[in-house]
C-alpha positions in Angstrom: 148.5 114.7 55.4 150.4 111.6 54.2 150.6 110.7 50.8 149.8 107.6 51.4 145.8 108.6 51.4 143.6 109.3 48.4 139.8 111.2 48.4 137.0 108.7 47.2 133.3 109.6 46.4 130.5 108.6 44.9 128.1 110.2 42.5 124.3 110.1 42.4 121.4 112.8 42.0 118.6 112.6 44.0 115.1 114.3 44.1 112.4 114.8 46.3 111.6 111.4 46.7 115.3 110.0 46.7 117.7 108.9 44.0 117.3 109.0 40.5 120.6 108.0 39.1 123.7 106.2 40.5 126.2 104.5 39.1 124.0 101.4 39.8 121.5 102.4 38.0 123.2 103.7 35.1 124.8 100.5 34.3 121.3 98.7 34.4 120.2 101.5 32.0 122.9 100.8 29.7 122.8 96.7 30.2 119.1 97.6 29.0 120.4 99.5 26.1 122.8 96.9 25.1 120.9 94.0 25.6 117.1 95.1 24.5 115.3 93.3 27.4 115.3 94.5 31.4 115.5 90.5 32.4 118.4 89.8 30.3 120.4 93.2 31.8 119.5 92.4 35.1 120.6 88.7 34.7 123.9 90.0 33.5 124.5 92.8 36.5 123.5 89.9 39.0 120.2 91.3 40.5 116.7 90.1 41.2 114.2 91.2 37.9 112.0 92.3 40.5 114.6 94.8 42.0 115.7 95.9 38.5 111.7 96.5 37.4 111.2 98.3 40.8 114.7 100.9 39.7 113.3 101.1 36.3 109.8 102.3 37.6 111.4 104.5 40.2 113.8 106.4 37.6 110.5 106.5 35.3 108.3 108.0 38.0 110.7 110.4 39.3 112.9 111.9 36.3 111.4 114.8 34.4 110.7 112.1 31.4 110.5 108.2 31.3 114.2 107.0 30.8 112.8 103.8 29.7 110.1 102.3 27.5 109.1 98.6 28.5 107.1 96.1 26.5 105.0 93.7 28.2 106.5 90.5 28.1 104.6 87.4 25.7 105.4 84.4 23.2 108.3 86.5 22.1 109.3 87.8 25.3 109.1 91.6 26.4 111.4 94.0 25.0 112.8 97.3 26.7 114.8 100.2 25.1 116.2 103.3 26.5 114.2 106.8 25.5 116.0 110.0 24.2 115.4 111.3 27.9 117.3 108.2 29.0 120.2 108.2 26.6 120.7 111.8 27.2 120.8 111.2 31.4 123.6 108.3 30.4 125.8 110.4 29.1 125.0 113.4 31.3 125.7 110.7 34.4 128.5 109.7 32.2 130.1 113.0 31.6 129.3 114.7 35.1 131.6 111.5 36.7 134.3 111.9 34.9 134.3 115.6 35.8 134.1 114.6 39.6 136.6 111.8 39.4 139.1 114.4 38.3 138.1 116.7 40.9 138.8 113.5 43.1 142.1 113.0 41.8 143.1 116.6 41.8 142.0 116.4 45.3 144.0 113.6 46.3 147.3 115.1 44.2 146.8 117.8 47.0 147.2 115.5 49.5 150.6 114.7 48.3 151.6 118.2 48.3 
């Protein structure tokens, strides 16, 4: 093969009923965890609230533990905040892509060869 190509891929884990985490959906969790409020994080990654409520609920209802807790919205506006179970899948995500983007590199490096 020519050097000129590199191996890509992407990294999500699924379940039963489809995926759970994605790089997607780890940067809403973490816009969540930075900002305090699902509306504001998914004003600032550019989606719908209603498509970043309908992720949240799907990674609640499908991981083995709620990754977020979510306060009804009010006067003072509703507040949401990552759970142990969702910090710890973060960094799990977090740690298990670097892992495969050296794999990927190490992959394309053999390319070369």
């Amino acid at each position: 093969m020519s050097s000129q190509f590199t191996v890509h891929g992407r990294l999500w884990l699924e379940g039963p009923d489809g995926t759970i985490l994605g790089q997607g959906r780890v940067e809403l969790l973490e816009k969540i965890d930075d900002l305090g409020s699902l509306s504001a994080a998914a004003n600032a990654l550019g989606m719908s609230y209603r498509y970043a409520w309908k992720l949240v609920k799907s990674m609640n209802e499908h991981g083995e533990a709620p990754l977020i807790s979510l306060n009804a919205g009010g006067r003072g506006g509703g507040h949401a905040t990552l759970t142990e179970s969702g910090k710890q899948a973060v960094a799990a995500y977090r740690r298990t892509d670097r892992e495969f983007e050296q794999f990927l590199s190490a992959q394309s490096d053999k390319q070369m060869d």
